[in-house]
Each structure stands twice: as structure tokens, then as C-alpha cells.
N, C-alpha and C positions, 0 to 999 in steps of 0.2 A: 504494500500500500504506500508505501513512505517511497518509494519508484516512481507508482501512479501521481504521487503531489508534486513529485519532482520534474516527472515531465510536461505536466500539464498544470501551468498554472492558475487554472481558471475556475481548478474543483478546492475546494475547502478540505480539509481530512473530515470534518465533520458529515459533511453532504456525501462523501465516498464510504465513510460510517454506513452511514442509516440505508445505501443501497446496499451495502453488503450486507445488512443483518437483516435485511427485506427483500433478500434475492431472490428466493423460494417464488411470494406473491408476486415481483416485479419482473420475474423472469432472465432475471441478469443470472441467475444458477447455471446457466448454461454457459457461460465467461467464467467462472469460479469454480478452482477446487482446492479444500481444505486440507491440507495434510500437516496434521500434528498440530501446531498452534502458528503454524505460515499460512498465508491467504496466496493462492498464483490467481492471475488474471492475463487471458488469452488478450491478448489486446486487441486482433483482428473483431474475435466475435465481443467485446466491449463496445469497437466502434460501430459495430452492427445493431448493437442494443441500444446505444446514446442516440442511433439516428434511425430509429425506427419510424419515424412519421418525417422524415425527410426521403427526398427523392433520390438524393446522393449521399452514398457514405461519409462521410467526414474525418479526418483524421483529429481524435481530442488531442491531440498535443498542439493543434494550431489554433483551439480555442481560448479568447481573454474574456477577462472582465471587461464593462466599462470603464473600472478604473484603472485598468490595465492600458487599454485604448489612449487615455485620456496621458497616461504618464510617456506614450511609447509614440505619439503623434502631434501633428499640429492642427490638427481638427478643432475649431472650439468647442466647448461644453455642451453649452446651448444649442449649438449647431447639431451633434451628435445625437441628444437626447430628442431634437425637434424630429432628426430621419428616422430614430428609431420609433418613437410615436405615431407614424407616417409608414410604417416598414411594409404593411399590406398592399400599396399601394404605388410605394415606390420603387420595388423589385428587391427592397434590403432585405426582406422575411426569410429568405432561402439564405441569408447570412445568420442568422440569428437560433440562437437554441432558446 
């Protein structure tokens, strides 16, 4: 898990938490398996699971925050949060998880 937050910094330990201990009902069991008191995580079938209601797989390691966004661009704020508000409509939604 401490991999998973490393490569991807846009998940919390917390939020990768609660999917892993809700794999079973959330289906991500199928990316996980438990051996001993290590967690492995298939990364291929993770990013199959993180993008199931998108049309294209995703790779999570190229996913940020907004404030990630915000620290790593010259975007303004306002600017960013107005396209994302907007995102149905403006083609951003297929960027967006």
C-alpha cells in the first residue's frame, strides 16, 4: 500500500484504506490478495477497477489533486474550479474521476 501512495499521489492512505477493507462489496477483490499480513495489488486490474465507468483505462499514477494541479501549473484557481464546474459540457469530464 505505502507503493500505491507513492506512486500515485492523488489517493490518500486513508481512501486506499477503506477500499481495501470494502473490496469484497466494491469488487476491487479481484486486484487484491492477502498473504500473511502484506496486501499485493495487481495494478493492471486496479486501473480497470478505478475506471470502470470511464470509456478508457486510465493509468492512476497520472492522477492529481486539484491541489496538486494548482501547485504543478499556471492555471489560475478560479479558472480551474470554473472548467471543472463546466466539465459536462466542456469535454473536461473524460479528464476527471
Amino acid at each position: 500500500m505505502d507503493d500505491l501512495v507513492t506512486q500515485a499521489p492523488a489517493f490518500k492512505r486513508g481512501t486506499i484504506r477503506n477500499w481495501l477493507f470494502h473490496r469484497k462489496t466494491n469488487m476491487l477483490s479481484s486486484a487484491v490478495v492477502k498473504i500473511d499480513d502484506n496486501v499485493w495489488i495487481d495494478i493492471d486490474r486496479f486501473n480497470i477497477w478505478l475506471s470502470l465507468d470511464k470509456d478508457m483505462v486510465s493509468d492512476f499514477r497520472d492522477l492529481r489533486t486539484k491541489e496538486q494541479l494548482f501547485e504543478s501549473c499556471y492555471i489560475n484557481t478560479s479558472k480551474l474550479e470554473d472548467w471543472l464546474r463546466k466539465r459536462h459540457w466542456n469535454g473536461l469530464e473524460e479528464a476527471v474521476v
